[in-house]
N, C-alpha and C positions, 0 to 999 in steps of 0.2 A: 564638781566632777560629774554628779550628775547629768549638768544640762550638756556636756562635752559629750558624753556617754551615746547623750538621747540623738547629737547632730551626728554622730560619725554611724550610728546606726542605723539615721533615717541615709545617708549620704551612701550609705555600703547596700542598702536595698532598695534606693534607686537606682546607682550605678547596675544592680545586677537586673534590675527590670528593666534597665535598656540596652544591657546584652543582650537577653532575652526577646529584645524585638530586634534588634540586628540578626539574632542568628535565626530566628523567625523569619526575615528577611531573607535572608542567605536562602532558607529553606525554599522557598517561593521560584528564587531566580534559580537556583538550581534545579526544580521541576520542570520550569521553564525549556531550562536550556535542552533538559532531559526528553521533554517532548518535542520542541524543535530536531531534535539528532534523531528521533525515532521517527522524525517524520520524513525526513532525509533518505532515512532509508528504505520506509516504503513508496516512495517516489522512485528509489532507484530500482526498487524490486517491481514496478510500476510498468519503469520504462522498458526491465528485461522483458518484461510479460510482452509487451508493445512488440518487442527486436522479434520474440519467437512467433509471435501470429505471424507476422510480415514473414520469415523463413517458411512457418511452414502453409501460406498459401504461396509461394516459390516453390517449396517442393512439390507440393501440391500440382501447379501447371507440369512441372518441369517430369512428374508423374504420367500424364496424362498427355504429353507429348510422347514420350517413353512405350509408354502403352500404345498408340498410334501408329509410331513406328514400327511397332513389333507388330501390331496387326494388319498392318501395310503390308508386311513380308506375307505372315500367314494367308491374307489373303492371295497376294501373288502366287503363291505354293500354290494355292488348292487352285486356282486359276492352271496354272499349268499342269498338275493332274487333271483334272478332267480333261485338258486339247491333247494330250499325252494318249486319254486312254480313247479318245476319237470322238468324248463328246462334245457338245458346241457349249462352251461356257456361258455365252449369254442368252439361254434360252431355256426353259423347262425347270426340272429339276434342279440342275449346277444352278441356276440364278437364282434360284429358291432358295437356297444352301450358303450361298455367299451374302445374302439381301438378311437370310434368317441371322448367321454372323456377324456383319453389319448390325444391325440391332440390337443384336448381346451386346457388340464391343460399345455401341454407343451408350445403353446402359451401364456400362463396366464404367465408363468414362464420369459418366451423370454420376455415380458413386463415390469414386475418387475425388473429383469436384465435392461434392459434399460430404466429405469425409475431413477433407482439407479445411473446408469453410467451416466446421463445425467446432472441428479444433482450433482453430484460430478464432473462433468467438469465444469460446473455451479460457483459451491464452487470454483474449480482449478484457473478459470480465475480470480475470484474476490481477490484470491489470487496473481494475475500476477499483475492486476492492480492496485493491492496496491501497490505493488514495486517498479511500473513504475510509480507511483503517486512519491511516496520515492523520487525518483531517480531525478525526476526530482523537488521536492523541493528541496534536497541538491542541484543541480545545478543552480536554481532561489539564493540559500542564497549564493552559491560563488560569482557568479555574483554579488549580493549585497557588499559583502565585497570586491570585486575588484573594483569597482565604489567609494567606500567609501574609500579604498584605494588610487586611482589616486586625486581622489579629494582634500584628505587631505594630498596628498604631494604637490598639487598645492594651496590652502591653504598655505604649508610652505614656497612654494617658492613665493609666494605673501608677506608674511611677511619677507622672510631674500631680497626681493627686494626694498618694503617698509621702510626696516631698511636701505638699503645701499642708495637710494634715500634719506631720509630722512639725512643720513650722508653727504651725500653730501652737501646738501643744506645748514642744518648746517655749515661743514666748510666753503662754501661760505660767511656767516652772519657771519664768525669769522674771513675774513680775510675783 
């Protein structure tokens, strides 16, 4: 009864040390899967980053045409104030006045231009960092699944060591 005893005991605690590396297992591919999805998503958080630079150097021009136009007008205004009030617009003072304006708005322009480009590097990197965020969770989840890998092979070989111990010792009690 004994030697029944010692085999169904050694049989009951190696079956469960090689559950214990299946679900070791489990555990690995599950990490796995876990940082693959997470990497998914900063990829996708990646490419929104990518869609908003593009928009807003779009708005960006679509600004600075805007601004152009409207100081297209302004300047024609003050063009026809001055022939209005009998001076010569392209000469003296008035041309000073519109040249000096000209120069604001060109600088206004220089700003919005780099205002746009700023933010959209801005946008760019958060899109880098996402990736490298990515990137480095699928490699945190292989790591995961490599560790759960060696583990549950050492797990198995704790059980088929277990089991051959155990045989042993048995045959010993049977002879």
């Amino acid at each position: 009864m004994g030697v029944g005893l010692a085999i169904a005991g050694s049989a009951i605690s190696a079956f469960g040390q090689m559950q214990a590396a299946r679900g070791t297992k489990a555990a690995g591919k599950a990490a796995l899967a876990t940082a693959e999805y997470n990497k998914s998503i900063r990829d996708r958080n990646a490419l929104v980053s990518d869609q908003e630079a593009k928009l807003r150097e779009r708005v960006g021009d679509r600004e600075v045409r805007e601004f152009r136009e409207d100081f297209g007008k302004l300047q024609a205004r003050a063009g026809v104030a001055f022939r209005k009030s009998g001076v010569i617009a392209s000469s003296g003072t008035p041309l000073e006045v519109m040249m000096q304006n000209a120069n604001e708005a060109e600088e206004d322009v220089q700003t919005i231009r780099l205002q746009a480009a700023t933010d959209a590097g801005r946008m760019r990197q958060q899109g880098v960092n996402q990736r490298l965020a990515g990137q480095l969770t699928l490699l945190e989840g292989r790591s995961q699944k490599m560790a759960a890998d060696i583990q549950a092979r050492s797990q198995m070989f704790g059980a088929a060591s277990s089991a051959a111990m155990s045989g042993y010792r048995i045959s010993q009690m049977i002879k």
